[in-house]
C-alpha positions, 0 to 999 in steps of 0.5 A, spaced: 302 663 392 295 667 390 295 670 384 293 678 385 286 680 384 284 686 382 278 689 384 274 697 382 271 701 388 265 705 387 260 710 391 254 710 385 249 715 390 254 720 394 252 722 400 251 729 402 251 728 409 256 733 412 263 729 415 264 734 420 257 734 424 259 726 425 261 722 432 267 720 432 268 713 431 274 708 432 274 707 425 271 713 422 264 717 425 257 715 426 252 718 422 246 719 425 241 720 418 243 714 416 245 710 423 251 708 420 259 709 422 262 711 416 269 708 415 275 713 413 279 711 408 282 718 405 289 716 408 288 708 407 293 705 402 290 700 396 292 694 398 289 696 406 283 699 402 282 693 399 284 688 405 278 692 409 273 692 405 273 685 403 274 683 411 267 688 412 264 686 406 264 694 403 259 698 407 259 706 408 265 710 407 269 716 406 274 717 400 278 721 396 275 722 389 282 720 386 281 712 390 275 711 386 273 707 379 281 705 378 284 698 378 286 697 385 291 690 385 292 686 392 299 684 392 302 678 393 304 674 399 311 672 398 315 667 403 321 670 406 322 664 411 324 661 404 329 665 403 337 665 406 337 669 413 341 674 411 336 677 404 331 677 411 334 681 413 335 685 409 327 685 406 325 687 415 330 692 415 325 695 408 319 693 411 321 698 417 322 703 413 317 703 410 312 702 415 315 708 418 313 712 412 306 710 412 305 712 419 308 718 416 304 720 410 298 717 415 299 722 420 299 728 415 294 725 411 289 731 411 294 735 408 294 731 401 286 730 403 285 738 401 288 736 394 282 731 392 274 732 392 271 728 399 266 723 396 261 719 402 256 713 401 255 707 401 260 702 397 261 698 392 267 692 390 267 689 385 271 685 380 274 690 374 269 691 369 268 693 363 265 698 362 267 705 367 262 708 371 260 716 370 256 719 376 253 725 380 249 729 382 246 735 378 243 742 382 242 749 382 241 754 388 235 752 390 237 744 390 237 738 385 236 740 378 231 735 374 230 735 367 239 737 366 242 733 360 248 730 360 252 727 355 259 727 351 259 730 344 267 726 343 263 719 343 258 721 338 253 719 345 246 720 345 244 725 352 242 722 358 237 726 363 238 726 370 232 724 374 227 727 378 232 728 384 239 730 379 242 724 379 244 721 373 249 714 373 252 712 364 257 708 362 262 708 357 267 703 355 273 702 361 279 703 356 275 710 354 282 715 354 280 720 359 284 725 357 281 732 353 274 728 354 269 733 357 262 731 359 257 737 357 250 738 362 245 742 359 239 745 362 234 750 359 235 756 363 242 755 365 248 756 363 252 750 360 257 747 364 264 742 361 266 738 366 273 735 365 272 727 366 280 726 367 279 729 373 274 724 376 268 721 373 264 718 378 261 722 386 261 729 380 257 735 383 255 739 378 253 747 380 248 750 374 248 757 374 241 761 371 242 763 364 244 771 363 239 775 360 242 781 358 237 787 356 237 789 350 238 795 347 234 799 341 240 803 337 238 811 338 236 814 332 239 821 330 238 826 325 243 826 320 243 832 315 242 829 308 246 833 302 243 832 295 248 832 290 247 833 282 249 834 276 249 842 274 248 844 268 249 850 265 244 853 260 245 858 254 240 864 251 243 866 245 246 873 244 248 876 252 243 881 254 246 888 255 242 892 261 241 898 258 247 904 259 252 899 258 252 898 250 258 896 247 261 897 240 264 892 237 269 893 232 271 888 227 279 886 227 
């Protein structure tokens, strides 16, 4: 009996060809950029994921961001012919319900396809490493954005700088808790953007919108009427001044 394998799937250059302007093929669709057939794996399971792959050696795909950069275990072959007639039949029984389910899910499989970013492009399979992979593809409405900076300010982590056609490709330790991690782009310009990497970290398609630069207003002086304020003072002349007809005699009590 093999022990089981665990194996990383990636796609480190996502390809922005559309899906839907593709042949149809048995296996996926034929695209004529590339004069490949992309096989789709949205409604795969891992251990058919992986058991294709290995038979095809990689090659290009369609996937689901949620199947990428995370430990995918084949299972392990077991001998049920070793086992007593009835705890067989018990294990076929099992086994029929659940490929029934299978064909289930797979039939309606673009229904949970709608819940998770689409990724195309080449493949790579390898064993699980060690450190994870942080990839995508940064662009502004004219096209790719070069000279954006990305990093991530919670692993004290020196910026790392797109190339000239946006992409840009960091590690980080594999053991790295996802949650509450943000990975910050930053472009003169534009607005920073804080992308949330429990949602995914690699095939990341990050929108740059152009800075707001709001006018600025000078403040309207107006006329204020000012009020002098003082002490007053009260001055005396000695004896008070009688005008003339007005004489007053004063008698002593």
């Amino acid at each position: 009996m093999k022990k089981s394998s665990a194996v990383n799937i990636s796609v480190p250059k996502p390809c922005g060809e559309n899906w839907n302007n593709m042949t149809p093929e048995a296996q996926g669709r034929h695209c004529q950029s590339c004069a490949k057939v992309v096989t789709d794996y949205t409604i795969m399971s891992d251990a058919r994921l992986i058991q294709h792959l290995t038979d095809n050696k990689g090659g290009c795909g369609r996937f689901r961001s949620d199947q990428l950069s995370r430990t995918l275990a084949q299972p392990m072959p077991t001998q049920i012919w070793a086992f007593p007639r009835f705890m067989v039949n018990s294990v076929t029984a099992i086994a029929t319900a659940l490929a029934s389910s299978f064909a289930v899910f797979e039939a309606h499989g673009q229904e949970s396809i709608s819940q998770n970013e689409i990724l195309l492009g080449d493949t790579v399979m390898g064993a699980h490493p060690e450190m994870r992979q942080i990839s995508g593809l940064v662009v502004s409405d004219d096209g790719a954005l070069s000279r954006a900076a990305v990093f991530i300010p919670a692993l004290s982590m020196e910026k790392h700088y797109v190339d000239e056609n946006g992409y840009f490709n960091m590690e980080i330790p594999w053991d790295t808790d996802l949650r509450n991690l943000k990975l910050i782009v930053e472009r003169d310009g534009y607005a920073s953007q804080a992308i949330d990497l429990n949602r995914g970290t690699v095939g990341l398609h990050i929108a740059m919108l152009p800075q707001r630069c709001e006018p600025i207003v000078e403040p309207e002086l107006m006329g204020i009427p000012v009020i002098e304020m003082g002490k007053m003072e009260i001055h005396t002349t000695g004896e008070p001044r009688i005008e003339p007809g007005q004489e007053k005699v004063f008698e002593k009590q």
